[in-house]
C-alpha positions in Angstrom: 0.0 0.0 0.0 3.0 2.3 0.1 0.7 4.9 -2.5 -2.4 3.4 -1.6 -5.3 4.2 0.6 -8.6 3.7 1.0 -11.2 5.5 2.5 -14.9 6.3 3.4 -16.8 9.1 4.4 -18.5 8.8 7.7 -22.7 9.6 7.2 -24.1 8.9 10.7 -22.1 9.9 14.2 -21.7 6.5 15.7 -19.8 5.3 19.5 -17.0 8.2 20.4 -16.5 5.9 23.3 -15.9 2.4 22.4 -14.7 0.3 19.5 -12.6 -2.5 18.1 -9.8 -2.5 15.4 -8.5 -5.7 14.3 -6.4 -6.6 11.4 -3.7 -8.8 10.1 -0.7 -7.0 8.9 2.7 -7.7 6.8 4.5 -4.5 7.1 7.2 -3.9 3.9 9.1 -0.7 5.2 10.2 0.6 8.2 9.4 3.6 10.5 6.0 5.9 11.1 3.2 5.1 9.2 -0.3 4.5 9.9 -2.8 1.8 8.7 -5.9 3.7 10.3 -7.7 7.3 10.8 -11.2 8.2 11.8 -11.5 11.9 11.7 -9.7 14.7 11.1 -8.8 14.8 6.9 -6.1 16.9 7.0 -2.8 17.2 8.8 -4.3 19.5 11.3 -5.2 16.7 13.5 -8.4 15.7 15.3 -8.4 12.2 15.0 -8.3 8.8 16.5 -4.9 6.7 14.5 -3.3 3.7 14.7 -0.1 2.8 13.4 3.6 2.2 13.5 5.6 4.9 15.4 9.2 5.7 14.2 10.9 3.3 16.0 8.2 0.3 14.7 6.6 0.3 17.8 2.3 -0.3 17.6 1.4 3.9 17.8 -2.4 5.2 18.7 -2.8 8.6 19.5 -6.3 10.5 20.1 -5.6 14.5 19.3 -8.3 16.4 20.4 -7.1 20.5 20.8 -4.3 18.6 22.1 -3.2 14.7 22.4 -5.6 13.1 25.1 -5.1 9.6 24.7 -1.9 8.5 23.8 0.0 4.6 23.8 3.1 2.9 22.1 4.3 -0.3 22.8 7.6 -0.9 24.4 7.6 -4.2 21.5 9.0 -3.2 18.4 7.3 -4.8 15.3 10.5 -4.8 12.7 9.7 -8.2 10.9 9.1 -7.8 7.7 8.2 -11.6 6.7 5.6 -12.2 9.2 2.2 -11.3 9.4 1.0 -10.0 12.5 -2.7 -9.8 14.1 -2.7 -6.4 15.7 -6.0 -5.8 17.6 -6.9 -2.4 19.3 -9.7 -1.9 21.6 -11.2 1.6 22.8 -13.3 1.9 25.8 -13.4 5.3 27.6 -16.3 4.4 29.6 -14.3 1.6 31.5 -13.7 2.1 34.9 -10.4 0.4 35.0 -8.2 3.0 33.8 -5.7 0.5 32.6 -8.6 -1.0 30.6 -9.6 2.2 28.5 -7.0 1.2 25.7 -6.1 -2.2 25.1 -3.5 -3.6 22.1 -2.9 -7.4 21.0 -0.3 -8.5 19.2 -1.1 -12.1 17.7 -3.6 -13.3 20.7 -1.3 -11.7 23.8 -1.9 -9.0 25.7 0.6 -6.0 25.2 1.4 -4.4 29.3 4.6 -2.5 28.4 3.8 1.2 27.0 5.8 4.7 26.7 4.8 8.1 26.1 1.5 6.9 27.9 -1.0 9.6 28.4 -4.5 7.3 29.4 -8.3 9.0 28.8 -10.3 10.1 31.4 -13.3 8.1 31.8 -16.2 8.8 29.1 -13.9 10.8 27.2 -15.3 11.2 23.5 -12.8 10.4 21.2 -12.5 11.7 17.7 -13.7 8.4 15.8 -16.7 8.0 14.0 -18.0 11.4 13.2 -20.0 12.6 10.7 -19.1 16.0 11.5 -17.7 18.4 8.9 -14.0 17.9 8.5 -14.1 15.1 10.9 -15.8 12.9 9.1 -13.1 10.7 7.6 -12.0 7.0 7.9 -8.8 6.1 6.1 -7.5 2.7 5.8 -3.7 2.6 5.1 -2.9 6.4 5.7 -3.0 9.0 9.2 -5.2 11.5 6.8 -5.7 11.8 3.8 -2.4 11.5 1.6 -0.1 11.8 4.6 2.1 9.1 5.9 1.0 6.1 3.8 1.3 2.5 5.0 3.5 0.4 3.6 2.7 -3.2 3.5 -0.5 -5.6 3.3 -3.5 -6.0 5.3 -6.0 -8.4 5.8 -9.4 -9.5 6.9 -9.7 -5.5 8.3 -12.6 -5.2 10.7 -13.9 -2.3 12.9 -16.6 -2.9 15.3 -18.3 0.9 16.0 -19.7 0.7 19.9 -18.5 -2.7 20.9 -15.2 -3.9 23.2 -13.9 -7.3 22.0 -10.9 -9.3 22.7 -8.7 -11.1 20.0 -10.2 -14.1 20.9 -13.3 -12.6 18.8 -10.8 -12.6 15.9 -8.4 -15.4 16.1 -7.5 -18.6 18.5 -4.0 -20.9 19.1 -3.5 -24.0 17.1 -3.8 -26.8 19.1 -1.5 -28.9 17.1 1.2 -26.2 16.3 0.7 -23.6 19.0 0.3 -20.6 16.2 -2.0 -17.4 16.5 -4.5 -18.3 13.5 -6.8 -16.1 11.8 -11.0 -16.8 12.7 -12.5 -16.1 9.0 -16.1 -15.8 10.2 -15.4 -13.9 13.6 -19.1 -13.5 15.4 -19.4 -9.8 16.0 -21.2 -6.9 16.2 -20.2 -3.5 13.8 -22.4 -1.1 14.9 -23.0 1.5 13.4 -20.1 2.8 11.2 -18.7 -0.9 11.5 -16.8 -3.1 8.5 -15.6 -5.8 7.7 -13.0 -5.5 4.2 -10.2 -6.7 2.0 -11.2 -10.6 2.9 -9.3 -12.9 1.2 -9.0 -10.4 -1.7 -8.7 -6.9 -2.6 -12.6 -6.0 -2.5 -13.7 -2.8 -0.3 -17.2 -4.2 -0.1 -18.2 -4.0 3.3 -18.6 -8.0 4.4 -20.3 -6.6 7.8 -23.5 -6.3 6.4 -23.5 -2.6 7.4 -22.9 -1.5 3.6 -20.4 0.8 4.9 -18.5 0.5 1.6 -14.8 2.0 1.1 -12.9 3.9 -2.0 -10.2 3.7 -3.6 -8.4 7.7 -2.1 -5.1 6.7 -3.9 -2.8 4.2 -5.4 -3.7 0.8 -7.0 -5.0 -1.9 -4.6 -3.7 -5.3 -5.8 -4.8 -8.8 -4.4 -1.9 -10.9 -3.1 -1.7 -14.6 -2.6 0.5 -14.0 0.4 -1.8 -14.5 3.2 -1.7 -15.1 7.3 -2.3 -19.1 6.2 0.6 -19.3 3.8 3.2 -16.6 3.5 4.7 -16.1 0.5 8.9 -14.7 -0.2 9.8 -11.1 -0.7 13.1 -9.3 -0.2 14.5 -8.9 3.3 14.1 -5.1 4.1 16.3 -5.5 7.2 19.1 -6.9 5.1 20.9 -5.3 1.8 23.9 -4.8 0.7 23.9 -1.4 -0.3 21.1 1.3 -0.3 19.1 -0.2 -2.9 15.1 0.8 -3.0 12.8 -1.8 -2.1 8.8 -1.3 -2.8 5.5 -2.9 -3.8 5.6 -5.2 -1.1 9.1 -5.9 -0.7 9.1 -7.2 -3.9 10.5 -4.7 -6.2 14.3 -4.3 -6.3 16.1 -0.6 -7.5 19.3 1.2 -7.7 18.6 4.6 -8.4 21.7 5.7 -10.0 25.2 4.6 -8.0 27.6 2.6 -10.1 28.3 0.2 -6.8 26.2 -3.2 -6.9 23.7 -3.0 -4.7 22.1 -6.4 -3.9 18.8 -7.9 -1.7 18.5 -11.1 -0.4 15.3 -13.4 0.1 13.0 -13.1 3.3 12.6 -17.3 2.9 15.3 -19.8 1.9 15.6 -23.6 1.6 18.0 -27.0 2.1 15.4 -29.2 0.2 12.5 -29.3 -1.9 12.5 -27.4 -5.7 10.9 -23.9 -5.9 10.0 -21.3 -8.7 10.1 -17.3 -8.9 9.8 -15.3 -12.0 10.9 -11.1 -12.7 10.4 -8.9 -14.9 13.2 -6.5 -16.4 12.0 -2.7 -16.3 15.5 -1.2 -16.5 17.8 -3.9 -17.7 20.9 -1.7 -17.1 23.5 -4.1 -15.0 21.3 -6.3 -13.7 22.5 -9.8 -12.1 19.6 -11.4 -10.7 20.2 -15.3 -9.4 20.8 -17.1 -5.6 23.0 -17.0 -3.4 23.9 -19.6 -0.8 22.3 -17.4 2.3 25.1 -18.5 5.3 27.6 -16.7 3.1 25.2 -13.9 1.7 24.6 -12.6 5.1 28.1 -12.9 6.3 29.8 -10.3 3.4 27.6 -7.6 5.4 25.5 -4.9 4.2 28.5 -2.6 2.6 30.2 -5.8 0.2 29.1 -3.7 -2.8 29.5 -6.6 -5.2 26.5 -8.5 -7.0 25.4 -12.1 -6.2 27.6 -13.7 -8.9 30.4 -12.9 -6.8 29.9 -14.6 -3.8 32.7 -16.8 -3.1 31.6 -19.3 -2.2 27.8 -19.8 -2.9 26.6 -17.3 -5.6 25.5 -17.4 -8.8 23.7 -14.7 -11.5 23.0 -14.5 -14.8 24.1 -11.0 -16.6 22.0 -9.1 -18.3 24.7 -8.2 -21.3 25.6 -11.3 -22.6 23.6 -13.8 -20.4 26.9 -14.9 -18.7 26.8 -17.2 -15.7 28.6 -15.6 -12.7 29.8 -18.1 -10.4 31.6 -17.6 -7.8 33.4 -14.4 -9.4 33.9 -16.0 -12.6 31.6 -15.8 -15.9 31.7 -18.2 -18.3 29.2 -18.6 -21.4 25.7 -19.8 -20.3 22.7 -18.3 -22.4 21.6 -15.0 -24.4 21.4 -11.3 -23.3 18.3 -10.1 -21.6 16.8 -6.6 -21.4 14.0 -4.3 -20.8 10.1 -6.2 -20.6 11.9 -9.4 -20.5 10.2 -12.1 -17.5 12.9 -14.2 -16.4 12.4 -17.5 -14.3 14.2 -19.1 -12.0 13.8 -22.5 -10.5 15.6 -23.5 -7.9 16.4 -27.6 -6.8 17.4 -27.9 -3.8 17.2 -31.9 -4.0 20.0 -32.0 -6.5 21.8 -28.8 -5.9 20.9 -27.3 -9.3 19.7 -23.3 -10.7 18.1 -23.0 -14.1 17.2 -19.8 -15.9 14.9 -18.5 -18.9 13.7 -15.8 -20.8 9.8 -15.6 -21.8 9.2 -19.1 -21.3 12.6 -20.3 -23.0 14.9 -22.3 -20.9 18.8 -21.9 -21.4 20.7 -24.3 -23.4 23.7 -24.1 -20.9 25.3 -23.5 -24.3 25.1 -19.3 -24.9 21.0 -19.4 -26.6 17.6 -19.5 -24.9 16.1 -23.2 -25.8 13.0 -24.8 -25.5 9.7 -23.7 -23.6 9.8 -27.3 -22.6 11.6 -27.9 -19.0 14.8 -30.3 -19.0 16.1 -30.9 -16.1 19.2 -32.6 -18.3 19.6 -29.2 -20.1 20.8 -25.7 -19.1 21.8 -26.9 -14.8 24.1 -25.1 -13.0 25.6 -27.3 -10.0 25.4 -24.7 -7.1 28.5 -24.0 -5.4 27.8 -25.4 -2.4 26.2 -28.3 -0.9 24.2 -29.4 2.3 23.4 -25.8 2.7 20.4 -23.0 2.4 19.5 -21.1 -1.0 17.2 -17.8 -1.7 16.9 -16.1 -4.6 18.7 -12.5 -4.7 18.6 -9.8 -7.3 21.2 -7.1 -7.8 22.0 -4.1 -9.6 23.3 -0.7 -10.2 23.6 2.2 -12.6 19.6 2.5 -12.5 18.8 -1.0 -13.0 15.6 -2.3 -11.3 13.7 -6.0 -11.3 10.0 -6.6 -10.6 10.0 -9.7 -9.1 7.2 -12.3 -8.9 7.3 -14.9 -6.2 4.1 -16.0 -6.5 1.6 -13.3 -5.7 0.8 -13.1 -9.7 2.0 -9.7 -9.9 5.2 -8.0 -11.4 5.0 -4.3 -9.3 1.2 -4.0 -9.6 0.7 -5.3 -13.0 -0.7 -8.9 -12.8 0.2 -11.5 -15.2 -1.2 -11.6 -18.6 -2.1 -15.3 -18.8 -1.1 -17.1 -15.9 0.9 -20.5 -16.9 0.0 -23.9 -14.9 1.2 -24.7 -12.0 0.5 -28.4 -10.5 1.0 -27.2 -7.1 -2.0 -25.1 -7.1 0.8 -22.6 -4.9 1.5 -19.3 -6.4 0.4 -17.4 -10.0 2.8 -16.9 -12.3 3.1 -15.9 -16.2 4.7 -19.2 -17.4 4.0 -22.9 -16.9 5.7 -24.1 -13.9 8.0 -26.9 -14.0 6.8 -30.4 -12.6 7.4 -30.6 -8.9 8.7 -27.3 -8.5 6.5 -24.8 -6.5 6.5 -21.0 -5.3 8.5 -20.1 -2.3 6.4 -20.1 0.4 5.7 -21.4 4.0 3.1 -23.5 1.9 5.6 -24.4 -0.4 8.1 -25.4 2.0 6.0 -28.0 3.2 4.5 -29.9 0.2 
């Protein structure tokens, strides 16, 4: 959502007392932004918000003439490859101070705050008004256009006069332990209450309130990557470089510098075969490939120097001359590649192999783009190391940048054209799938 918001306008003055947020969130970026407003519409304030403060902490803030109700968590949320449930639950009437303002984090309880400033009782808070100017609710931004989320959310509701737990919205697996989402949660929205973005990109209320959202900016695209099966992205925590990640973590680019800048794969594997696809929109020195992850993370954030020269345990394909770059050194492997090009990748784990092609065309091995047919005979490269963990990486420089498709059936926010087959039923992507091989995913990783 990093340019995208939606938003509603608020017809009916609702609860100013009590209400429930809950949500599931994959955040891509780091540092203040906010992934709810009802109020104020401009950057003057007068609204209720929820977000992430600038150190990734869970932020809500009630400004009223001045901030009356304020909470951020002492946790830090900084992961970008997990999902998290955050519920947020206002109830001024309470009299349990300490109960006025409660946050979850997947199922628990948070107790540890800063910067706490805790409402009197009854206070009326500055959420669902219909009040000129105060009449906003924003999903994915603090008002409108200012300080955008960046990430994906899920199965988004907000319950308008009623107090709930998480419990209302999710429960522990009793076989693994894990937080997991309730689809169907048995509420009550009150008035100004929704239910959106369920399983898909839809702003159709699912509440039954017909409180119906807009698009206020951006392109909203529906993602496969979900709390039930999350898929691979880059690892915004760690790059080598000051590359510029976006659309989900998903989008790899170096702006202008002539060092390589490289990112490295949220998820990685020791077994098991796995697919990914991207799409060249500045071919300009790109090397795009895997990298043995042990060794990827060890060179440290300021190496400067693209996957293909990881020694040992890298290896790209050049966009130039379709060069192999293993270990450092480049030796004749398939055709040149440049801008609109989709390139895939699959990735065997079980036999320590990387294959490569070009709009649908697998290498030869041999310096030419072959047949659409797979072969796992033809175009191999033996991976550099063995018994060890593999993710994909992409790197570039001089203005080069990648869209990368791991499975969501998107490259940026343009969706595939025709998606290809894909036997595993796991992931959407433009060209057929080899047998056995899957997208990269916590799903994946377990078929």
């Amino acid at each position: 959502m990093a340019t995208t918001y939606l938003q509603r306008t608020v017809s009916t003055t609702g609860s100013r007392r009590k209400a429930t947020f809950s949500a599931w969130i994959k955040k891509s970026g780091q540092g203040e932004q906010w992934f709810l407003n009802s109020g104020g519409n401009n950057s003057t304030g007068y609204n209720t918000k929820i977000g992430f403060g600038s150190t990734d902490e869970i932020f809500i803030i009630n400004f009223t003439s001045g901030t009356n109700l304020r909470y951020q968590t002492t946790r830090l949320l900084r992961d970008t490859n997990a999902w998290y449930h955050i519920v947020v639950v206002f109830d001024t009437d309470n009299s349990t101070s300490g109960d006025r303002v409660k946050v979850y984090i997947n199922g628990n309880r948070e107790t540890s705050f800063f910067n706490v400033t805790t409402p009197s009782q009854n206070l009326d808070l500055e959420m669902n008004q219909n009040t000129s100017s105060k009449n906003l609710m924003a999903i994915g931004t603090r008002y409108n256009t200012g300080d955008l989320f960046d990430g994906i959310m899920s199965h988004v509701h907000w319950c308008d006069g009623y107090a709930y737990d998480a419990s209302a919205f999710g429960s522990t697996d009793s076989v693994t332990g894990e937080w997991k989402i309730n689809t169907s949660p048995s509420v009550t929205y009150g008035t100004n209450g929704f239910f959106i973005l369920k399983d898909d990109n839809a702003v159709t209320d699912r509440s039954g309130q017909g409180n119906n959202f807009t698009l206020g900016a951006g392109t909203l695209t529906k993602t496969e990557d979900s709390p039930s099966s999350v898929f691979n992205t880059f690892n915004a925590n760690f790059q080598e470089g000051g590359g510029v990640l976006s659309n989900g973590n998903t989008t790899y680019y170096n702006a202008s510098t002539s060092n390589w800048y490289t990112a490295a794969s949220n998820l990685a594997a020791s077994v098991g075969k796995y697919y990914c696809e991207l799409k060249i929109t500045d071919a300009t020195n790109n090397m795009v490939g895997v990298g043995d992850m042990q060794y990827l993370v060890a060179r440290g954030q300021n190496s400067l120097t693209h996957i293909g020269a990881l020694n040992p345990g890298g290896v790209g394909l050049y966009n130039d001359n379709g060069e192999k770059y293993l270990q450092g050194s480049n030796t004749t492997y398939a055709a040149s590649y440049g801008d609109g090009d989709i390139l895939s990748i699959a990735l065997d784990m079980d036999n320590d192999k990387v294959y490569f092609a070009k709009n649908g065309d697998w290498s030869t091995g041999s310096g030419a783009w072959g047949s659409s047919t797979f072969d796992a005979a033809v175009g191999a490269i033996t991976l550099p190391t063995t018994n060890a963990t593999y993710g994909f990486a992409s790197s570039q420089r001089n203005g080069a940048k990648a869209e990368w498709n791991f499975g969501n059936g998107y490259f940026g926010t343009t969706a595939v054209s025709s998606a290809g087959t894909n036997a595993s039923g796991n992931g959407i992507f433009e060209y057929n799938v080899p047998a056995n091989f899957t997208a990269l995913s916590t799903k994946g990783l377990n078929l």
